[in-house]
C-alpha positions as CSV (number, residue, x, y, z in Angstrom):
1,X,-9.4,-6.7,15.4
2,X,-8.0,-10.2,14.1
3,X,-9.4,-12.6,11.8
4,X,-8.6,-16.0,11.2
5,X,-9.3,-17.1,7.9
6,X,-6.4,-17.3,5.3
7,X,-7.8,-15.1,2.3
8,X,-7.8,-16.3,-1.4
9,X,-6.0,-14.7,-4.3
10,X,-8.4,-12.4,-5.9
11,X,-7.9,-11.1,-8.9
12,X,-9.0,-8.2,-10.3
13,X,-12.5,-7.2,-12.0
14,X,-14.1,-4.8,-14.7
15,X,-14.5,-1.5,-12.7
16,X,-18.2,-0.9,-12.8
17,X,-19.3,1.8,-15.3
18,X,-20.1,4.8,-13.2
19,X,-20.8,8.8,-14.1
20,X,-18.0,11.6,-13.3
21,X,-20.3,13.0,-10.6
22,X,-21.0,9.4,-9.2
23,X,-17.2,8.6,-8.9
24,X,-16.7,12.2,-7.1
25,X,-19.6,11.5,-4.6
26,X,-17.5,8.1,-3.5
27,X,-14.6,9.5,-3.1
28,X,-16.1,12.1,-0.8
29,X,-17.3,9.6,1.6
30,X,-13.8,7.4,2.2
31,X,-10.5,7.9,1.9
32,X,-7.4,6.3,2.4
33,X,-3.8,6.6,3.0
34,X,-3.0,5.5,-0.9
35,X,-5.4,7.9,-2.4
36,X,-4.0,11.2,-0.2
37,X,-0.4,10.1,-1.5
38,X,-1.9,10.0,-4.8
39,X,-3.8,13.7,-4.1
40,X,-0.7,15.0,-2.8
41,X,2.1,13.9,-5.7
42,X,-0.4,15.1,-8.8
43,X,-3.9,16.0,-8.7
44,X,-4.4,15.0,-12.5
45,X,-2.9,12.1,-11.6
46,X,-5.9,11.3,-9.2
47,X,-8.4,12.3,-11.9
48,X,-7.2,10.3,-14.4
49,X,-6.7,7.4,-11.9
50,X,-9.9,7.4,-9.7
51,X,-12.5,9.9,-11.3
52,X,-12.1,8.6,-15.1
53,X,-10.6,5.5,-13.4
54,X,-8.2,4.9,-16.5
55,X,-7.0,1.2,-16.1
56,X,-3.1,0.7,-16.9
57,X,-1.7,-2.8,-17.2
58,X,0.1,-3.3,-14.3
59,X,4.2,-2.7,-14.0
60,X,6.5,-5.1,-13.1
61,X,7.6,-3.3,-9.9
62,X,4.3,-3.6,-8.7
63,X,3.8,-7.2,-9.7
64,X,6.7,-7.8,-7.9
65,X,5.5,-6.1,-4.6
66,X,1.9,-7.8,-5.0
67,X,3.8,-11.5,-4.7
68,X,6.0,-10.6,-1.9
69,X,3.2,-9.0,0.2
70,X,1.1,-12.4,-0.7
71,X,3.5,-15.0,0.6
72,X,4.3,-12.4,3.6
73,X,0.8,-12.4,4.4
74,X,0.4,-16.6,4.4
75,X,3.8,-16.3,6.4
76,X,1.7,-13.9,8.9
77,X,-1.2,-16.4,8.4
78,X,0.8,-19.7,9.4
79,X,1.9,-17.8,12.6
80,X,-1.5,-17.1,13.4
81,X,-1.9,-20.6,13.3
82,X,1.3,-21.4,15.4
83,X,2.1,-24.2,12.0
84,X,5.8,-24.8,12.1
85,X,8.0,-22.9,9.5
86,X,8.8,-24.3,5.9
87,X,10.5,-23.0,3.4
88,X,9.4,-25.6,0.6
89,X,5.9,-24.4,1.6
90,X,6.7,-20.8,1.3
91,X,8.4,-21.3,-2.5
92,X,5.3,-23.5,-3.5
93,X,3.1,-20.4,-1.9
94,X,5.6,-17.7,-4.2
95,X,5.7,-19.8,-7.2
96,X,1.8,-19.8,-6.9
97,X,1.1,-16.1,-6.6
98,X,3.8,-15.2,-8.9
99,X,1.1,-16.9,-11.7
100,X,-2.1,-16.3,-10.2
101,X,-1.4,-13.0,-9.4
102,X,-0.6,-11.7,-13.0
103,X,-3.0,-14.3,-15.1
104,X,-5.2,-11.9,-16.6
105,X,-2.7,-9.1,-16.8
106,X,-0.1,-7.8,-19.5
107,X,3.0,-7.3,-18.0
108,X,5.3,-5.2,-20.3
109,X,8.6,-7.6,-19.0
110,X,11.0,-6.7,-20.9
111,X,12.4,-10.2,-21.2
112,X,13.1,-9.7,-17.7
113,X,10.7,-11.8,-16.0
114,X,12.8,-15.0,-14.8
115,X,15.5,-12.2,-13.4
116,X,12.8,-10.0,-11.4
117,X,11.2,-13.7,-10.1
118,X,14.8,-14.5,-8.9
119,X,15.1,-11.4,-7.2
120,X,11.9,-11.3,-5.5
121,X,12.7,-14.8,-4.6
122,X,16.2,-13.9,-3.1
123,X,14.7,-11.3,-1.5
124,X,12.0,-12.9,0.5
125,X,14.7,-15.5,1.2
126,X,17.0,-13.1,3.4
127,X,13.7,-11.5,5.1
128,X,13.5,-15.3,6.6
129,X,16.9,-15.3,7.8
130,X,16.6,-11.9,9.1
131,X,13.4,-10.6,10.4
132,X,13.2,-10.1,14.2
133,X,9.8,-11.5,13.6
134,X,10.0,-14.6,16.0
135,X,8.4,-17.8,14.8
136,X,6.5,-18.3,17.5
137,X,5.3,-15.1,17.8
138,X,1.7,-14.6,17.5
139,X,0.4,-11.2,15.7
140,X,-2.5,-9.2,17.1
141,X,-3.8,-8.7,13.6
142,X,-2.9,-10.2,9.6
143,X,-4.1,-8.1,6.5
144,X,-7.0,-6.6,8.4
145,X,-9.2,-3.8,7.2
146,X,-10.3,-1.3,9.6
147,X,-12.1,1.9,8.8
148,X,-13.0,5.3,10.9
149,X,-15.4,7.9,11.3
150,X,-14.2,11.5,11.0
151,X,-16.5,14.2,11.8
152,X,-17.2,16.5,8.7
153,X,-15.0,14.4,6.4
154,X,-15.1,11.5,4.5
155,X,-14.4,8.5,6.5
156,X,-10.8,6.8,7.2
157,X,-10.3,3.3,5.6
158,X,-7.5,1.1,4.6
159,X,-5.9,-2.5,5.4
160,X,-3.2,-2.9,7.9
161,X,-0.3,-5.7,6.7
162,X,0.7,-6.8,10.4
163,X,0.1,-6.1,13.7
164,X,2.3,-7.0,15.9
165,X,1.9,-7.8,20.0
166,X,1.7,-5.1,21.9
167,X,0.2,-3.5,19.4
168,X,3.0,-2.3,16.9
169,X,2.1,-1.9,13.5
170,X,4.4,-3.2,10.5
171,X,3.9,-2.5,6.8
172,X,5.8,-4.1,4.6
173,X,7.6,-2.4,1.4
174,X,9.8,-3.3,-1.6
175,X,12.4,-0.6,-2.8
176,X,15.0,-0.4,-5.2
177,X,17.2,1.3,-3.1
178,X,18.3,1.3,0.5
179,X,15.5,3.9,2.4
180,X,16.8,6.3,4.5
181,X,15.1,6.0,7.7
182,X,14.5,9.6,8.2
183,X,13.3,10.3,4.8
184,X,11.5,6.9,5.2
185,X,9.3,7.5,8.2
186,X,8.6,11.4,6.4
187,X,7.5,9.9,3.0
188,X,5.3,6.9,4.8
189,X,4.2,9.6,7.4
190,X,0.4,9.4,6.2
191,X,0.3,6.5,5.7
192,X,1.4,5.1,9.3
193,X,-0.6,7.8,10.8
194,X,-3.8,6.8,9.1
195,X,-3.0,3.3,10.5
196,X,-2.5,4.8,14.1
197,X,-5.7,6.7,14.3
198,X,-7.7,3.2,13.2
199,X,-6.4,1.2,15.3
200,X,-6.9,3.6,18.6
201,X,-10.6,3.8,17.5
202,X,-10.9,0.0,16.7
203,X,-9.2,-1.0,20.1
204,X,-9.5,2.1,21.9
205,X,-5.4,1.7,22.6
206,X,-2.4,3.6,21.6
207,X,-0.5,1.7,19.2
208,X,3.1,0.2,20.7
209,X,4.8,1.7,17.7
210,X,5.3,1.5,13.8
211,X,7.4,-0.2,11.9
212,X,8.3,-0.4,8.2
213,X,9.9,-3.8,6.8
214,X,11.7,-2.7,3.5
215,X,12.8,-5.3,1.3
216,X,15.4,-3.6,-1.1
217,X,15.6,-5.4,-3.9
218,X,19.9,-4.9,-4.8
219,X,21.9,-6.8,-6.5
220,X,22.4,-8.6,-2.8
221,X,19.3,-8.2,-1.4
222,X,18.6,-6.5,2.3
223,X,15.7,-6.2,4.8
224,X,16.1,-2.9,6.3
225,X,13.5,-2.5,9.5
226,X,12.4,1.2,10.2
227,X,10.9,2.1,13.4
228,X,9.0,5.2,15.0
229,X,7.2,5.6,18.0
230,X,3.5,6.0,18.5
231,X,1.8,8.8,16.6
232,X,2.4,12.0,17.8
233,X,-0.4,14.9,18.4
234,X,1.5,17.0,15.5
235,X,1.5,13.5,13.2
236,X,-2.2,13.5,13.6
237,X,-2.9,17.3,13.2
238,X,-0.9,16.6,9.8
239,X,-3.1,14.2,8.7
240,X,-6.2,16.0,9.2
241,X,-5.2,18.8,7.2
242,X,-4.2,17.0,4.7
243,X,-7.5,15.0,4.3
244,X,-9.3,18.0,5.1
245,X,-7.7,19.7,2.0
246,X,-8.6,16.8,0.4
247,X,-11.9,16.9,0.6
248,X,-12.1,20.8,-0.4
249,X,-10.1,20.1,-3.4
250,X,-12.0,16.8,-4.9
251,X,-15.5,18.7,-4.3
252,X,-14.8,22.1,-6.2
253,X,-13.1,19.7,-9.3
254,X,-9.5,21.1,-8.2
255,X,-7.9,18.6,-10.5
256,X,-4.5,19.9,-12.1
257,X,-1.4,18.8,-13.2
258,X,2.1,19.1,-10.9
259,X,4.9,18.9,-13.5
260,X,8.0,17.4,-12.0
261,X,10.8,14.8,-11.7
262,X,7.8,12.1,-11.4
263,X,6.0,12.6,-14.5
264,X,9.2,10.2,-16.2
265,X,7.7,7.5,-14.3
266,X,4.1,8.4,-14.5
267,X,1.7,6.4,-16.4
268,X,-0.9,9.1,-17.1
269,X,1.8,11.0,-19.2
270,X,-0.1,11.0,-22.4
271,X,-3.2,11.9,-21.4
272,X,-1.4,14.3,-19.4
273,X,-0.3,16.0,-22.4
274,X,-3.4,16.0,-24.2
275,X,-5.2,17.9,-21.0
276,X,-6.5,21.6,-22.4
277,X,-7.5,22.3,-18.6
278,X,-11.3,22.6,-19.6
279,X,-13.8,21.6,-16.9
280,X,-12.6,18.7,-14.4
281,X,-10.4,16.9,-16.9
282,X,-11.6,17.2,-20.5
């Protein structure tokens, strides 16, 4: 499960026009850890977001976590390569996705942009001086997609950020606040469970553990490192049933809303409010 070619930018293309019933045939034959968080905070939310597939221009918190996954990922890359470390070449590879990444984008910035470039920045800077990432240490896997079959439910896909040796998984994550490591490994639970059972049945091994890298982007910057062990049997009876209601729910239409503290944030809330709860989402 490793590759060794370092991946270009790609950025992103028309979504191809498809049919309501089309959309909901795909979506019952994969499904990943993103989509099942989606599912699970509102189910209008996943209508409006991968059934009508409404685009929104993206936000600068997620522009921001784009560029520091890219330059983590050529970091990962040079490692792979055993290329000695550079900082110069690491700015020249942030300053490069910072534009590339966002080129055909609107970014609503606020006037903020040069502050939320220093910050991300600043905080890839102290995730250098402080990973426990060795530079000579050479990962099992970089940014590698790995997929698998489920009986009676749609198939298990997704793309792993870093495997580690001996088999540890690491995902890495930007936050505006310090993550509490409990709460942390409940939230990302899915998630790093969907990652376990993929890479048992791509290696046929238990994973050595999971870990998530959380650069918090404060006013002084921190890498806070979460760990967990392997998967346990209740982790992955979890994850089942949640994909199993899953699948129920996107093949009878079961798309409603789930008012909450989220919908602030949420950038379905208009046509949210316009929803007269006729048919799927009409």
């Amino acid at each position: 499960m490793s590759r060794c070619e370092r991946p270009a930018v790609h950025l992103p293309k028309a979504p191809e026009q498809k049919t309501e019933k089309e959309r909901i045939a795909e979506l019952l034959q994969t499904v990943s850890a993103s989509r099942l968080n989606c599912w699970l905070q509102c189910r209008l939310k996943f209508y409006f977001r991968y059934v009508l597939n409404i685009q929104k221009p993206p936000t600068p918190a997620l522009h921001y976590g784009k560029v520091i996954h890219a330059v983590l990922q050529h970091w990962n890359w040079a490692r792979w390569r055993k290329e000695p470390f550079s900082i110069s070449r690491f700015k020249r590879s942030f300053v490069q996705s910072w534009r590339e990444i966002q080129a055909d984008a609107v970014i609503d910035w606020e006037g903020e942009e040069k502050k939320q470039r220093r910050s991300a920045w600043s905080a890839l800077q102290v995730f250098f001086m402080e990973t426990p990432i060795k530079a000579d240490e050479k990962p099992e896997a970089v940014e590698v997609a790995v997929e698998t079959e489920l009986p009676g439910l749609p198939k298990l896909v997704g793309v792993i950020d870093l495997v580690r040796a001996g088999g540890r998984i690491v995902d890495f994550k930007t936050s505006g606040k310090t993550p509490d490591a409990e709460l942390a490994g409940h939230q990302h639970e899915l998630q790093t469970s969907a990652y376990a059972v993929m890479y048992r049945d791509a290696t046929g091994r238990r994973e050595g553990g999971v870990e998530l890298h959380h650069l918090v982007k404060t006013k002084q910057p921190k890498l806070i490192i979460t760990n967990a062990g392997p998967m346990t049997p209740r982790q992955e009876l979890r994850l089942m049933r949640v994909i199993e209601s899953y699948a129920a729910g996107v093949e009878r239409k079961d798309f409603v809303p789930s008012p909450g503290f989220g919908c602030a944030g949420c950038e379905y809330f208009q046509e949210c409010r316009k929803w007269c709860g006729k048919d799927s989402g009409g």
